[in-house]
VOZA-175388 format. One record per residue: residue in one letter; x, z, y of N, C-alpha, C in turn. Coordinates in steps of 0.05 Angstrom, whole numbers, plus 5000, padded with zeros to 4 digits. Example, Ala and Ser with C-alpha at 12.3 -4.5 7.8 and 13.67 -1.06 7.14 Angstrom:
a526451564886524651564910526451564934;s525751424955527351434979525851575001;
! end
This chain:
x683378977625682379247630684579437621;x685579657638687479827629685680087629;x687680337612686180617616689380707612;x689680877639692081037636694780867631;x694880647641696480547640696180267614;x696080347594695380157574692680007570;x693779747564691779467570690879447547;x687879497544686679477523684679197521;x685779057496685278737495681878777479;x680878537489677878517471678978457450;x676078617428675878547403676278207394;x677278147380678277887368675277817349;x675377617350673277517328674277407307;x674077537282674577447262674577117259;x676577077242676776727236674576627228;x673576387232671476267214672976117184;x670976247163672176117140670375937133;x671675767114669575537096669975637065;x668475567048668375597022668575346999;x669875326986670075076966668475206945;x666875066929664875216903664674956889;x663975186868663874866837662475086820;x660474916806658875086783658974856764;x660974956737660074816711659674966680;x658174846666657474936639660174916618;x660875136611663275156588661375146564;x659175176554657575196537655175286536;x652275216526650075196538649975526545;x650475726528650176046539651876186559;x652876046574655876066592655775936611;x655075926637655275866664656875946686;x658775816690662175896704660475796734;x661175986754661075916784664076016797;x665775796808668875916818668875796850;x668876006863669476016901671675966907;x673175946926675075976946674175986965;x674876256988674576217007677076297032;x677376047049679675917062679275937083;x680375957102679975897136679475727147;x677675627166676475477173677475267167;x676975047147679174757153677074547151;x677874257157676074087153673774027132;x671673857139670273867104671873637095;x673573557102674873367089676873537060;x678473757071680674017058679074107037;x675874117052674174307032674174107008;x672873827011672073786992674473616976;x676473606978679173666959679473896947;x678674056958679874316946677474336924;x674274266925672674316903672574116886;x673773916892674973696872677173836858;x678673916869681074056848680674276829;x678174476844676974606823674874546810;x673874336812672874306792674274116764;x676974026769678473976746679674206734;x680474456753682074656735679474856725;x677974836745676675076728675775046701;x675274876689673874866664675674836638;x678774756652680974756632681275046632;x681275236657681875426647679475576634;x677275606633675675686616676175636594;x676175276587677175266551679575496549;x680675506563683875706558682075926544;x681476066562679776316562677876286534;x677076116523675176056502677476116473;x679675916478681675906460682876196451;x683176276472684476546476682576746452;x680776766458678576916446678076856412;x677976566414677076546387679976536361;x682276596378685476646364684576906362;x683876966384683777396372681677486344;x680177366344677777386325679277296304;x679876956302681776946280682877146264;x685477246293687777456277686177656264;x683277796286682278006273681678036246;x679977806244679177726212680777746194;x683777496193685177536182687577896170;x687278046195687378306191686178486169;x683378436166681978506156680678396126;x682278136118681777976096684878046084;x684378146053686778186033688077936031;x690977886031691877636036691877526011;x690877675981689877475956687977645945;x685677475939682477555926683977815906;x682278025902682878215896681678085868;x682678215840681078165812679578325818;x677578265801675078375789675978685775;x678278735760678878895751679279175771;x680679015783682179215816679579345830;x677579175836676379275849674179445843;x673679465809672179725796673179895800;x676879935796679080085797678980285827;x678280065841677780275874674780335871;x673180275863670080295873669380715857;x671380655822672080885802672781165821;x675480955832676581215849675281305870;x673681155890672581315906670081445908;x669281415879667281615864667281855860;x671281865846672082075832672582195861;x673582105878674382305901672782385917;x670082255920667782295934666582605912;x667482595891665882795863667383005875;x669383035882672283205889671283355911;x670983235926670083255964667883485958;x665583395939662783555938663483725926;x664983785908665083935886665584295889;x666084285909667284585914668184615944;x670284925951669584905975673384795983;x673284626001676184526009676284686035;x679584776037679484906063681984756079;x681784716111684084706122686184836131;x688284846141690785036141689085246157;x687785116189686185286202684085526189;x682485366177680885616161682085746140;x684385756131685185916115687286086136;x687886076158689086266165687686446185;x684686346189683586556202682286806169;x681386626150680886796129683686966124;x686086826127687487056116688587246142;x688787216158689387366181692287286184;x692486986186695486926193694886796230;x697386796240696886716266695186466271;x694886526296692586256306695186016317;x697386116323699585916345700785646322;x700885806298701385506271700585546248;x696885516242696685506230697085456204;x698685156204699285086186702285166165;x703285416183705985486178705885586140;x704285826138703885816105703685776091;x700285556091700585326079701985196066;x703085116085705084956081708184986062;x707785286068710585396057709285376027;x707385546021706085615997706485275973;x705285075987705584805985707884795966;x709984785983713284715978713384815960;x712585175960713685325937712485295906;x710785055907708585025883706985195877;x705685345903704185585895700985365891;x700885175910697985065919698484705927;x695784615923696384385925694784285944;x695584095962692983915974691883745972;x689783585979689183265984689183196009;x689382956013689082796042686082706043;x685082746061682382566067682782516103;x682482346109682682206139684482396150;x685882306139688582466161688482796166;x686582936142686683206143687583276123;x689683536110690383646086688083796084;x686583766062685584026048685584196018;x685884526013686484616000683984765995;x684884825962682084825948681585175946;x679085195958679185445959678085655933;x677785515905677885645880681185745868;x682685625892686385635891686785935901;x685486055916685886345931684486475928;x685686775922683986985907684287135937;x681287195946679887365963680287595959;x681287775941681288005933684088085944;x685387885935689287905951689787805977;x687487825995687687656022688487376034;x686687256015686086946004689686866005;x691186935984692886805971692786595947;x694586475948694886315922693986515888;x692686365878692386555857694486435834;x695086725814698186625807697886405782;x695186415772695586205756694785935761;x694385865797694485575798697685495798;x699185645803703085625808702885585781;x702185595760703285585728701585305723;x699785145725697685055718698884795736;x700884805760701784565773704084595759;x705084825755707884635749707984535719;x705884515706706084285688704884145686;x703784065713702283845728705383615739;x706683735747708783745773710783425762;x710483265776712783025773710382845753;x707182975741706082765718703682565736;x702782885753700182775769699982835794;x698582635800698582605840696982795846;x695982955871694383115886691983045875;x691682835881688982755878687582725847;x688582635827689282695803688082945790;x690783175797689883385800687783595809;x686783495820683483555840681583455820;x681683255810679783085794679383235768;x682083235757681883575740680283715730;x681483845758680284175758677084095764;x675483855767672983885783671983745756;x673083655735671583475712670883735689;x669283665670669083735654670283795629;x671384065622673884025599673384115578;x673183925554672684055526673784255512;x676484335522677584535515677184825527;x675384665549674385005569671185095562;x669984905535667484905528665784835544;x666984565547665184485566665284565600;x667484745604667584825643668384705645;x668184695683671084615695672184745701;x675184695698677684935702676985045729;x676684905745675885105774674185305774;x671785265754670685455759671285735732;x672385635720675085875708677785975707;x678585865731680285915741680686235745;x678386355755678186615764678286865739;x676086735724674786865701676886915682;x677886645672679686655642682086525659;x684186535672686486345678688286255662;x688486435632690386385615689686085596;x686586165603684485905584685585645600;x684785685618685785405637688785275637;x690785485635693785375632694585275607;x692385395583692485285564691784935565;x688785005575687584635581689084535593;x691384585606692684405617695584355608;x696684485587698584465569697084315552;x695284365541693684145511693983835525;x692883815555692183565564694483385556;x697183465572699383385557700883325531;x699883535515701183515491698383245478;x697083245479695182945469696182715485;x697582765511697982435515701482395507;x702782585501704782585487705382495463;x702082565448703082485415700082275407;x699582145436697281895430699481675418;
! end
């Protein structure tokens, strides 16, 4: 049949295919079914070919089995300290994440972000002040999941939440003895020399009192 010159052929009929199939158990909660399907060939082709899968398929499942239970392995092993921790060690962490959990509640922590919308520094880097203030030993931070936070009993509201000047006196004879976190623990404990406060929360009130408590702290582990 032509139209306009060009001979237009009948529709073709798709090939006839055959299918090779194999269903076996890799383990009683696991039921593997694996096809091929081939172009028409003898059932003689066929049933070679589901003889052949049914030898590979179940090697490759163990593969697939093996594979899995090496990952779990490594996972575990990831996740297991490579020697039993003492008994000692592990009061030692259980202490500390008390004291830093005491830290966290204790007052109000701010991030670079919320301290630069309180102070009216740009929104494009927040963290630019901060940061500087940081370096310059005006303020200190802690880490908690991958966020810095700064302690907002550290900035006096009245000076457009700046560093207040006697946390800069009160670190630097902190500075090279105690870690961030240390230092946080501090200011949030109870100090006999502040009658009983915590320096944070006199920080504001008496600041001279506080740089004292933290000159005394030193001079007693100096002459223990």
């Amino acid at each position: 049949m032509t139209s306009r010159g060009v001979r237009v052929k009948p529709p073709q009929k798709p090939p006839r295919t055959r299918s090779a199939r194999t269903t076996f158990v890799a383990e009683p909660a696991r039921v593997y079914v694996v096809e091929l399907t081939m172009p028409d060939k003898s059932p003689a082709i066929v049933r070679s070919v589901t003889r052949i899968l049914e030898t590979i398929a179940p090697l490759a499942a163990a593969a697939a089995e093996r594979r899995q239970e090496m990952a779990w392995d490594k996972l575990v092993e990831l996740l297991t300290p490579v020697e039993p921790l003492e008994p000692h060690l592990v009061i030692e962490a259980q202490m500390r994440a008390a004291a830093q959990t005491s830290v966290l509640e204790s007052g109000d922590w701010l991030t670079s972000a919320q301290i630069a919308k309180l102070a009216g520094f740009s929104d494009s880097n927040p963290s630019a002040q901060p940061s500087k203030w940081k370096r310059d030993g005006l303020i200190f931070s802690i880490a908690h999941k991958g966020t810095d936070y700064f302690p907002g009993y550290g900035l006096d509201a009245d000076d457009g939440y700046r560093p207040r000047a006697a946390l800069a006196k009160v670190l630097d004879v902190f500075k090279g003895r105690m870690s961030a976190w240390a230092i946080a623990i501090w200011f949030a404990a109870l100090n006999s020399g502040l009658g009983g406060e915590r320096p944070q929360d006199v920080l504001e009130s008496d600041p001279e009192r506080v740089i004292a408590a933290a000159r005394d702290l030193f001079t007693e582990i100096d002459h223990a």
